[in-house]
C-alpha positions in Angstrom: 148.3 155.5 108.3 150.4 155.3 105.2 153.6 152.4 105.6 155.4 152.9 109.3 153.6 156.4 109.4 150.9 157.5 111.7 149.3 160.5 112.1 146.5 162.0 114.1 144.6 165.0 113.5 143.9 166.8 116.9 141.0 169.5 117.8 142.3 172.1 116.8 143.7 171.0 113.3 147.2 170.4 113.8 149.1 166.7 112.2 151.0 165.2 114.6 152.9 162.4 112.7 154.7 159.2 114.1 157.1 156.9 112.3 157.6 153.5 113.1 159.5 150.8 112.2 155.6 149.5 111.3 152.5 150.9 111.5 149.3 148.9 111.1 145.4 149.7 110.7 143.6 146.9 112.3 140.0 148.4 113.4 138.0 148.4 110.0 138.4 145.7 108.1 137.1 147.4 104.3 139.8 149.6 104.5 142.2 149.1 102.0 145.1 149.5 104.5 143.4 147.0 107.1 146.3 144.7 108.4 144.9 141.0 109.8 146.8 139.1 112.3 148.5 137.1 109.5 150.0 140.6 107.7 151.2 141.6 111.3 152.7 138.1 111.9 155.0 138.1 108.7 156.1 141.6 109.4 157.3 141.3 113.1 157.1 137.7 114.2 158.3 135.9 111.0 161.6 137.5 110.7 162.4 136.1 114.4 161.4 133.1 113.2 164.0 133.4 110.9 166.7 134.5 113.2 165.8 132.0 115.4 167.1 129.0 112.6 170.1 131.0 111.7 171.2 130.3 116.0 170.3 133.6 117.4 168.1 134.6 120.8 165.1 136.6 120.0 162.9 138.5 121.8 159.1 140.0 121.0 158.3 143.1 122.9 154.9 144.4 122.9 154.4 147.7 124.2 150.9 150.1 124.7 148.4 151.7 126.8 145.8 149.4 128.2 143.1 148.4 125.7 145.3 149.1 122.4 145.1 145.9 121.3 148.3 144.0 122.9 146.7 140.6 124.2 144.4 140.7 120.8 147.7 141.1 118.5 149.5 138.6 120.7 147.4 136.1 121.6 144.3 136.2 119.0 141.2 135.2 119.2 139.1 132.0 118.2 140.2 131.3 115.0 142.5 134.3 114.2 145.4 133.1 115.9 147.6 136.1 116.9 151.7 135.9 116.6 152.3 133.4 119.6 150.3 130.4 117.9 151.2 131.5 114.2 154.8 131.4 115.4 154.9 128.2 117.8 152.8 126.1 114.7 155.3 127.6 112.2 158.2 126.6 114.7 157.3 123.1 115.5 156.6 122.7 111.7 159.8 123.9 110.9 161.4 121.3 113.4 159.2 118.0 112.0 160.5 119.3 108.9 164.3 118.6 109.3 166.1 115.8 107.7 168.8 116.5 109.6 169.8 113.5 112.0 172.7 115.7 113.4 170.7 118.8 114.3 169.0 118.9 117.3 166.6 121.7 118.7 166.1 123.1 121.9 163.2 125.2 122.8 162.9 127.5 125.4 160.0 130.4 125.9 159.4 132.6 128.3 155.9 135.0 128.8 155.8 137.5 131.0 153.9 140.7 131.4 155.4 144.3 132.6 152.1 146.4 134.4 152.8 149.0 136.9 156.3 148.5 136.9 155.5 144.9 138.4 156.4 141.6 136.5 154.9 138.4 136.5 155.2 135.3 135.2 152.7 134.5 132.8 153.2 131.0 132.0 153.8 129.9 136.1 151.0 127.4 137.4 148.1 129.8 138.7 147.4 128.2 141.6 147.5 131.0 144.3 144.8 134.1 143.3 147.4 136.5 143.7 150.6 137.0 140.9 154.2 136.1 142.4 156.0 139.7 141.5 159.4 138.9 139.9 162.4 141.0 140.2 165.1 141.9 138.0 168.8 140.6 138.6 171.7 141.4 136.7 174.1 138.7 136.4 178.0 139.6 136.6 178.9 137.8 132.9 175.5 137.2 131.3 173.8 140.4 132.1 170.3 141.6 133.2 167.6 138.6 133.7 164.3 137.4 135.7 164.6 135.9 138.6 162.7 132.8 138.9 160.9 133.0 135.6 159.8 129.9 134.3 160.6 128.9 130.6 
């Protein structure tokens, strides 16, 4: 791995090499390239952030084979908090911070998973054992949405 470059070495000897808008090394820590959950944050989350205060939408979109580390980069774990509760503490911060009288904030975030072409809600009360599958609309002015997903 060498910036937004991967590359793989396969059995028989040939480079296959990928390029990314980022690239990170996360499995061994005491290599010099190892990227923690902070590093990934202020390269793909942050900028959102950002965006976010300047009046835009944004949107994260986390995308793999099962087991490459989605959840872990996402979500954490223990005390490595992974982009979701760096950016939410940031966010709220951010907001307590604002002298502004005449600015007001409105929040709205919606967490939902893509898996065998089947959506779900992950932020829905989990009452039933069973996922409610959600289906994709478009709307005639606004464009493609959710239906029924919570925010």
């Amino acid at each position: 791995m060498d910036t937004n470059e991967t590359s793989i070495l396969s059995k028989d000897g040939v480079i296959h090499r990928f390029l990314y808008d980022f690239s990170f090394w996360s499995f061994d820590e005491e290599q010099q390239v190892y990227a923690d959950q902070s590093t990934v944050y202020k390269s793909l989350a942050q900028p959102l952030l950002d965006w976010s205060f300047e009046g835009y939408n944004t949107c994260l979109f986390a995308y793999g084979q099962t087991g490459s580390g989605k959840s872990y980069c996402i979500m954490g774990e223990g005390t490595d908090g992974g982009i979701i509760p760096q950016f939410t503490e940031e966010l709220f911060s951010r907001i307590e911070g604002t002298d502004s009288k005449e600015t007001t904030y409105k929040v709205e975030i919606s967490y939902y998973e893509i898996y065998n072409e089947k959506i779900h809600d992950l932020l829905a009360s989990n009452r039933r054992r069973h996922k409610v599958q959600l289906r994709v609309r478009e709307h005639p002015v606004l464009g493609p949405y959710i239906e029924d997903l919570s925010t």
